[in-house]
C-alpha positions in Angstrom: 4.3 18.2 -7.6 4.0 17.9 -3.8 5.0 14.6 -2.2 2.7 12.3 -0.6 3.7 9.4 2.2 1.6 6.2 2.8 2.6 3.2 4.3 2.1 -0.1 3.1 2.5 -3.5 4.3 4.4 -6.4 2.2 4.1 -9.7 3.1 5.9 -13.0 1.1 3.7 -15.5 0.0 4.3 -19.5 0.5 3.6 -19.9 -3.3 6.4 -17.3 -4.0 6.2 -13.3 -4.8 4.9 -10.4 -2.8 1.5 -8.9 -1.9 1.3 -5.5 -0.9 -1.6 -3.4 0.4 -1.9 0.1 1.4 -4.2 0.4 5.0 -4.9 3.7 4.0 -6.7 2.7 0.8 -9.3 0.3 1.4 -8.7 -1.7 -2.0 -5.7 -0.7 -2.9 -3.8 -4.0 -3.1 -1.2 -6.0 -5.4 0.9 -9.0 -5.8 4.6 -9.4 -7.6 7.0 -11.8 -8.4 9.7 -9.8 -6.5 10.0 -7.4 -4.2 11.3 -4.6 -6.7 8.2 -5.2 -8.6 5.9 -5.3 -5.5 7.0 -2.0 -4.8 7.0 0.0 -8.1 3.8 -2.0 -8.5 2.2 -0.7 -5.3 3.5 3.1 -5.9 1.4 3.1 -8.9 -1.3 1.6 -7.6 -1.3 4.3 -4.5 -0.9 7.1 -7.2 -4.0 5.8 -9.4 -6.2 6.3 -6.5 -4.9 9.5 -5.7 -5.4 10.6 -8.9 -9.4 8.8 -9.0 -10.0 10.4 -5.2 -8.8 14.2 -7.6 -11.1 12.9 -10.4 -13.7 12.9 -8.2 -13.1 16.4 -6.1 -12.6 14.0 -3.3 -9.9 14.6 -0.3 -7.9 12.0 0.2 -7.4 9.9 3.4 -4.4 10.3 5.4 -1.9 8.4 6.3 -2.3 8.4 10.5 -2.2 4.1 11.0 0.4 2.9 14.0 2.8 0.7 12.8 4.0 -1.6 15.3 4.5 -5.3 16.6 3.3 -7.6 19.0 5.0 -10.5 20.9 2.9 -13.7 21.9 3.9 -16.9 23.5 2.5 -19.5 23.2 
């Protein structure tokens, strides 16, 4: 079994919960009523489409998006 990193970005929403989406994965997105469950929620979402882009004799994308942070005043 080899190992596979992809990040994702969580965000809290007004109404309560989590959503979660992996950049690498157009698509691949879900929401949870906590964070725990936004993240096992998410790694099985990431592994399904691993598994589909397999399925389908398909390489996989990588995992090469810049994660950083801006500052604005206003």
């Amino acid at each position: 079994m080899k190992l596979y990193n992809y990040k994702i970005i969580i965000e809290e929403c007004e109404e309560g919960g989590f959503y979660a989406e992996c950049p690498a994965f157009p698509g691949c997105h879900i929401e949870g009523e906590t964070y725990e469950e936004t993240m096992k929620e998410m790694k099985e979402a990431v592994k399904n489409f691993i598994e589909d882009y397999r399925s389908r004799n398909e390489e996989f994308p990588s995992d090469n998006f810049l994660v950083t942070s801006i500052q604005i005043a206003v």
